[in-house]
N, C-alpha and C positions, 0 to 999 in steps of 0.2 A: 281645308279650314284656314292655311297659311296665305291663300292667295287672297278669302275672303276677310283678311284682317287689313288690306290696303283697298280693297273695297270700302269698308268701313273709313278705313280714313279721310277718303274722298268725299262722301257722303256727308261724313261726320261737316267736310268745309264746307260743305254747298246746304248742308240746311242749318247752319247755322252755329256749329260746337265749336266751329273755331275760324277767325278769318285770317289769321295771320298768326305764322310759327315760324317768332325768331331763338331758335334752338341754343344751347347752351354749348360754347364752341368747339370742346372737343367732344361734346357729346352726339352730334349730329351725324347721321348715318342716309347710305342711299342701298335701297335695293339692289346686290347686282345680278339681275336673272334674265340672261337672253339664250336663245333656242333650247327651252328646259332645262339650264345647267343649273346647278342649287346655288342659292346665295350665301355669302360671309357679308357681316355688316364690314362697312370702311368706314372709318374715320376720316372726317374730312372737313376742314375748315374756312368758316365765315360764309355759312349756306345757308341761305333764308329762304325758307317755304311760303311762294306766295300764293292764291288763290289762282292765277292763271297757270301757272305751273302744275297745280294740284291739276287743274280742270282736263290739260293734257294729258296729266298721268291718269285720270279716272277713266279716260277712254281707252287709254291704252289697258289699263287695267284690267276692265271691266270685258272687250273684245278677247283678252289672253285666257280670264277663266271659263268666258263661254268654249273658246276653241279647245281648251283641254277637257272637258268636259264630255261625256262618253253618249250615245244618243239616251241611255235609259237612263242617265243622269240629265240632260237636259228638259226630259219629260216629268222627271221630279225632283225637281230642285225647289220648289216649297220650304223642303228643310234649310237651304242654303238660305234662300231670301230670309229668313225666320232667325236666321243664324247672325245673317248680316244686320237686322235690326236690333237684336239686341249686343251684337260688338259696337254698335252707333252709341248705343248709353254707356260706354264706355269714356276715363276723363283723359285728358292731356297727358298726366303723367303714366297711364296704362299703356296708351298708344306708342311715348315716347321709349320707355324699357322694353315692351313688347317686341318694338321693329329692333333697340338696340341688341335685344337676345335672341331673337328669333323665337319666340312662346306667343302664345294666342292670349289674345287681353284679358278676355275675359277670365285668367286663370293669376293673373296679377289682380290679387286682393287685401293685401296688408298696405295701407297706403303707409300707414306708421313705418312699416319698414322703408317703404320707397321715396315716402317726404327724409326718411334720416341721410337715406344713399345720394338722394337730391343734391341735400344742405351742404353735403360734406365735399361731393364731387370734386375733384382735382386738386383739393387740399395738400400740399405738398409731405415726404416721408419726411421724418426727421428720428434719426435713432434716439428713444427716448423720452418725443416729444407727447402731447396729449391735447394738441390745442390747435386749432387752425391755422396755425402761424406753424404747424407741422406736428405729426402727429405718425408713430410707428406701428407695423400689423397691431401687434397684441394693443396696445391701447385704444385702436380702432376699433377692437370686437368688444373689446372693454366697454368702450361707451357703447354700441350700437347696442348691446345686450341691454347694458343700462336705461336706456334710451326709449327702446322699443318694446321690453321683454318684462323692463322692473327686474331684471336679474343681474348681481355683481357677478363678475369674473376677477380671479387672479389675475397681477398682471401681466406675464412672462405665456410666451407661445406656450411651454413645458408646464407650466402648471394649468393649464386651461387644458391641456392635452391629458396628461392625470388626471386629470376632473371627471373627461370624458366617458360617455357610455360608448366603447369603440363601434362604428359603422362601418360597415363593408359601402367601396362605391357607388356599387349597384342598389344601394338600399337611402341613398342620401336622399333626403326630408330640406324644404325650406327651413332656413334655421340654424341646420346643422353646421358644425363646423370642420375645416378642410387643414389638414397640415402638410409641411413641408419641408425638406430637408435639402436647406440651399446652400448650407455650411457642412459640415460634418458630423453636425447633430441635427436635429429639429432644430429649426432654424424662423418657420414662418407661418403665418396664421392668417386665415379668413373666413367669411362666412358663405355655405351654398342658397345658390338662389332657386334652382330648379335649370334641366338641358344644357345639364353641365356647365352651367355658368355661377362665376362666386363674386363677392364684392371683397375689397382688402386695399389695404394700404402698401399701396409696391414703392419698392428703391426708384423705379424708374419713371411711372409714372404719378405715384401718390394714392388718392384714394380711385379706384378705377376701377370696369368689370373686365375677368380674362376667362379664358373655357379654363377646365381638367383636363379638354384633350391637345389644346396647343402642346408644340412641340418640346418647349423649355417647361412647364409645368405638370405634363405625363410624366416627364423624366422625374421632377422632385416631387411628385406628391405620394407620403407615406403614407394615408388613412384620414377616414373622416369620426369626426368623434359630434355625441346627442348630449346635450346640455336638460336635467329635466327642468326645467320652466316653471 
C-alpha cells in the first residue's frame, strides 16, 4: 500500500491534481528506498517538484511495485489499481504529510488538524510565547486544541498532563497527547499524529513533526495522556 501511495502521486500530476509542487522549505522530503531498504523521510532544502521529474519517478515507481510484486499478486491486483484510484482523490495537503510520515493518505482525514499543523509550521519556540512571532510546547497544544477540537487547555505541560486520561503508548489515538521529561520533571508536551509521529513546538526546531521512537525522544517520553473532547 506504501509503494502505491507514490504511485498515486504520480498519477495524481499527469491527470491533472497537480502541475507543480513548490513545497514549503523545510517541509520537503525525498523517498529514500534503493534495493528494498525501508525509507526515513530527509529534510531537504529548496526542492521543487516539477512535472518532468515526477514523470521519471512514475516509471521508476510504477516498474519497482510491479517487480516486488509476487506472480499471484500480479494476476490480482484489481485491488491495487482500485486502490490506486481512489489515493488519486486524494488532496495536496494528504499527499504532502502522508510522504512526510510515512501513513497512507487515505488515512489523513482531519484537514482541520492538518490546515492548523500547516499554518503554524516552523513557527519559532519561544518560552512563554503564544503567537507566531514564537510560541512554546504547551501553548502550542493550547491553541491546536482550541483551534481544531473547541476545546481549552490549561496552560503549563503539568496541568494538561493532570487533565489527562493516562494512555499507554501502545494504545495512542490521533489527538492524544504525548509528554516528556527533558528537565527533571515533565518538562514537555505535544500532540500524536498516528506511526508514531507527534506535532510540537521544539527548542530546536519550533513547531515541527518528530517520531516516539527517534533516539532523544524514547529516552524522554513519560506517557501519553486522552483529552475527552
Amino acid at each position: 500500500m506504501k509503494n502505491l501511495f507514490f504511485v498515486a502521486v504520480a498519477v495524481g500530476i499527469f491527470t491533472g491534481t497537480s502541475n507543480l509542487v513548490n513545497a514549503q522549505t523545510s517541509v520537503n522530503v525525498e523517498r529514500l528506498s534503493h534495493n528494498g531498504k525501508p525509507f526515513t523521510p530527509k529534510f531537504i532544502e529548496g526542492i521543487e517538484i516539477s512535472p518532468v521529474a515526477n514523470r521519471i519517478a512514475y516509471v521508476e515507481v510504477v516498474g519497482n511495485v510491479k517487480n516486488n510484486l509476487t506472480p499471484s499478486e500480479l494476476k490480482n491486483n484489481s485491488t491495487d489499481l482500485s486502490s490506486v484510484a481512489s489515493i488519486e482523490k486524494c488532496n495536496a495537503l494528504q499527499f504532502k504529510y502522508g510522504m512526510l510520515m510515512d501513513m497512507e493518505v487515505e488515512n489523513i482525514t482531519n484537514f482541520s488538524l492538518y490546515n492548523f499543523i500547516d499554518e503554524w509550521w516552523g513557527t519559532p519556540y519561544h518560552y512563554g510565547g503564544s503567537n507566531k512571532a514564537g510560541i512554546d510546547c504547551s501553548a502550542f497544544t493550547g491553541q491546536l486544541f482550541s483551534s481544531v477540537y473547541n476545546n481549552g487547555l490549561p496552560r503549563t505541560a503539568k496541568e494538561q498532563y493532570n487533565l489527562c486520561i493516562k494512555i499507554d503508548k501502545e494504545n495512542l489515538q490521533e489527538g492524544d497527547l504525548v509528554f516528556f521529561k527533558t528537565k527533571r520533571t515533565l518538562s514537555h508536551v505535544g500532540m500524536y499524529l498516528g506511526n508514531d509521529c507527534f506535532v510540537h513546538s521544539s527548542t530546536s526546531s519550533g513547531v515541527t513533526i518528530n517520531k516516539l521512537t527517534d533516539d532523544y525522544y524514547s529516552r524522554k517520553f513519560i506517557g501519553g495522556g486522552r483529552i475527552v473532547k
